[in-house]
C-alpha positions in Angstrom: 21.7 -56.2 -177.0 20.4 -56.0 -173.8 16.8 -57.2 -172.2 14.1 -54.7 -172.1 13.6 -54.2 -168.2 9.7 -54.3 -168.5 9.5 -53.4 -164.7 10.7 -50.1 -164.7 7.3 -48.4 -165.7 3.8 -49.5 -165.3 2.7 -51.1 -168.6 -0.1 -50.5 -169.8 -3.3 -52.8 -169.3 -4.2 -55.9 -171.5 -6.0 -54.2 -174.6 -9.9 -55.1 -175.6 -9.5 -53.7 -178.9 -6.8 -55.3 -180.6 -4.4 -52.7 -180.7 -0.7 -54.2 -181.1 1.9 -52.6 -178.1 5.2 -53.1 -177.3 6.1 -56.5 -177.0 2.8 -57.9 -179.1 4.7 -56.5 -182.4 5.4 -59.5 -183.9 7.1 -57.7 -187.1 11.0 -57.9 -187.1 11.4 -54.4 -188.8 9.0 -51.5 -188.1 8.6 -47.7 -189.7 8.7 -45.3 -186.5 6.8 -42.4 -186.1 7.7 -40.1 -183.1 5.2 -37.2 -182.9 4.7 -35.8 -186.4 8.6 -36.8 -186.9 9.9 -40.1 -189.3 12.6 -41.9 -186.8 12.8 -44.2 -190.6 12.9 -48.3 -190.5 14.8 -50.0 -187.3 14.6 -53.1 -185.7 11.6 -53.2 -183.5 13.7 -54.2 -180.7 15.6 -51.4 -181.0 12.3 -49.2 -181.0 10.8 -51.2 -178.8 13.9 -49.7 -176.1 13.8 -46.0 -177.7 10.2 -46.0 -176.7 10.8 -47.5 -172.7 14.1 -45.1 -173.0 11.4 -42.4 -173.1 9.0 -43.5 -170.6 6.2 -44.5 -173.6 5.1 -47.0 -175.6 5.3 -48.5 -179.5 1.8 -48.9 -180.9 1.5 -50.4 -184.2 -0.8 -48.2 -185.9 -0.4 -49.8 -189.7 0.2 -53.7 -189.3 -0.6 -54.2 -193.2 1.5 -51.7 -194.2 5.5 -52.7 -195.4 7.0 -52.5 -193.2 4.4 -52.1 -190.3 4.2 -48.3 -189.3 5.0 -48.1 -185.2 4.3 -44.9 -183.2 5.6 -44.1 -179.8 2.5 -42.7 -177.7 1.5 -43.4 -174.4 -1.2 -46.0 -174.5 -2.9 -45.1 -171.3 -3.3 -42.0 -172.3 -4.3 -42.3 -175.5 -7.2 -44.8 -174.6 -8.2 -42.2 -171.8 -8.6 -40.1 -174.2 -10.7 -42.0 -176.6 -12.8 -43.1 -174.1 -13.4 -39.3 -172.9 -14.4 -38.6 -176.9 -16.9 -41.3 -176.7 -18.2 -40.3 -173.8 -19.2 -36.9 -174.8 -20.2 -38.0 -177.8 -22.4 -39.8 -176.6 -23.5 -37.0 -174.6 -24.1 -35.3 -177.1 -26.9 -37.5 -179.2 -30.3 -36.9 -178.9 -32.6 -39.9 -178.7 -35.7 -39.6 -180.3 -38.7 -41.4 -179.3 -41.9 -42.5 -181.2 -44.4 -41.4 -179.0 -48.3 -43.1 -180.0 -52.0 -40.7 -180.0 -54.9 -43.1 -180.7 -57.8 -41.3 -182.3 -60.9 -42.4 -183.6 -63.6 -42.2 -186.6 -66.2 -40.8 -184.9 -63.7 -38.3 -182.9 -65.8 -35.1 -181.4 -63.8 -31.6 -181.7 -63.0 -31.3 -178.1 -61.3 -34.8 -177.7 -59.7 -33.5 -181.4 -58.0 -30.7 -179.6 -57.2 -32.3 -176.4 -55.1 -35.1 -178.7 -53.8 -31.9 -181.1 -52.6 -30.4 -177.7 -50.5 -33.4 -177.0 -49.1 -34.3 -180.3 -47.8 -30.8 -180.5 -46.1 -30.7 -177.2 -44.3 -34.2 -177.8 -43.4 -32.4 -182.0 -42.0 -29.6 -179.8 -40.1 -32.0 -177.7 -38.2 -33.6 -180.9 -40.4 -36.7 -180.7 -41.5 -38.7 -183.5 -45.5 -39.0 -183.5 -47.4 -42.0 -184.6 -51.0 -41.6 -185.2 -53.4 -44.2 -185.4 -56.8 -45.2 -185.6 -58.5 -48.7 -185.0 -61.8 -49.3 -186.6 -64.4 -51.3 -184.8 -67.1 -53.5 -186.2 -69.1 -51.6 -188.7 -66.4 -48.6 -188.7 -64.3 -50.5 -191.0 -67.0 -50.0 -194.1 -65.9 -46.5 -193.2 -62.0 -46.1 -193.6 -62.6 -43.1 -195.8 -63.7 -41.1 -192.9 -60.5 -42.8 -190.8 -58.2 -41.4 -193.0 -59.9 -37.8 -192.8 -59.2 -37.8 -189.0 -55.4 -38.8 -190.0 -55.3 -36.4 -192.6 -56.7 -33.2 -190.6 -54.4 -33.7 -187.3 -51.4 -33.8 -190.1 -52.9 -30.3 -191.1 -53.1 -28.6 -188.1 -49.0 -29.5 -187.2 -48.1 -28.9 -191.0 -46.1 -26.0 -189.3 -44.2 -28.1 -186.4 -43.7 -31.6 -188.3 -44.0 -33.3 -191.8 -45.9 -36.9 -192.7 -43.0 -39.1 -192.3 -45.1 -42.0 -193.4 -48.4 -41.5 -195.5 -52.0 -43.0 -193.8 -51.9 -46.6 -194.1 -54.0 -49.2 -193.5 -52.9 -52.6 -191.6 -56.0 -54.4 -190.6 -58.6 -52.9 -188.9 -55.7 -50.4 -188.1 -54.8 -47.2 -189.5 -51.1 -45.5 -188.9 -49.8 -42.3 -190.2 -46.2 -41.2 -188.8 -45.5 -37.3 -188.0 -41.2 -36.2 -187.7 -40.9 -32.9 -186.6 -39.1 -29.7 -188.4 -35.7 -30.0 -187.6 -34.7 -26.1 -187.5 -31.3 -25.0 -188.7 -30.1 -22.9 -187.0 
């Protein structure tokens, strides 16, 4: 048998990822898959030379399996191309943010509104909204009125977002959490 001539292509980089090429195959029998065809069990030096005979590579793709299952493939390629499916899957995700409105007990209508304005813009924008309240000296005899304020601002978005997280109290804090509607459409 002769010496596989590993100069007469470009081999394919070092892998990260702990995929088992060519001469990495430790296994002295492999099952070889070309394509969607069965080539059956050979030697793996002998597919191992099929695959450089036709300018690609042997991949182990089942290690544990018995015999190991090989597939010729080129490796550049193929990592290309999972690389470009990460990519725009990645592009793809939508990262939501928590965004924070701070209200208070003793809230006047105006300031009410201004805050409603703002939590419904960053709803509309598919962010999460965290509402909360921090009560102050003698305000804290007074959480009823607190949770109110939570309560009403959840009332006026019912129709943009849903209470993710119910009004609760963490000190002289208050936090209630608002998601938005996801529409499906």
């Amino acid at each position: 048998m002769a010496p596989i001539n590993k100069y007469s292509r470009e081999l394919p980089k070092k892998s990260k990822d702990d995929s088992i090429i060519n001469e990495e195959i430790r296994a002295r029998e492999v099952m070889v898959i070309d394509g969607n065809d069965k080539l059956g069990v050979m030697r793996t030096r002998d597919a191992i030379n099929m695959a450089f005979d036709k300018g690609l590579d042997l991949v182990l793709v089942a290690p544990g399996a018995k015999p190991p299952v090989a597939k010729f493939m080129d490796y550049n390629k193929f990592k290309y191309e999972q690389a470009r499916k990460k990519r725009e899957a990645k592009k793809n995700q939508t990262k939501v943010e928590l965004k924070e409105l701070r209200l208070s007990p003793k809230i006047d209508i105006g300031d009410f509104n201004t805050k409603l304005k703002n939590g419904r813009k960053f709803l509309s924008q598919g962010n999460k909204l965290k509402i909360s309240i921090r009560f102050r000296g003698r305000e804290m005899a007074y959480t009823n009125k607190g949770r109110e304020v939570i309560l009403k601002f959840a009332k006026e978005v019912e129709d943009i977002a849903t209470i993710e997280q119910r009004p609760k109290q963490d000190g002289r804090n208050m936090f209630c959490t608002l998601a938005p509607i996801k529409d499906n459409k």
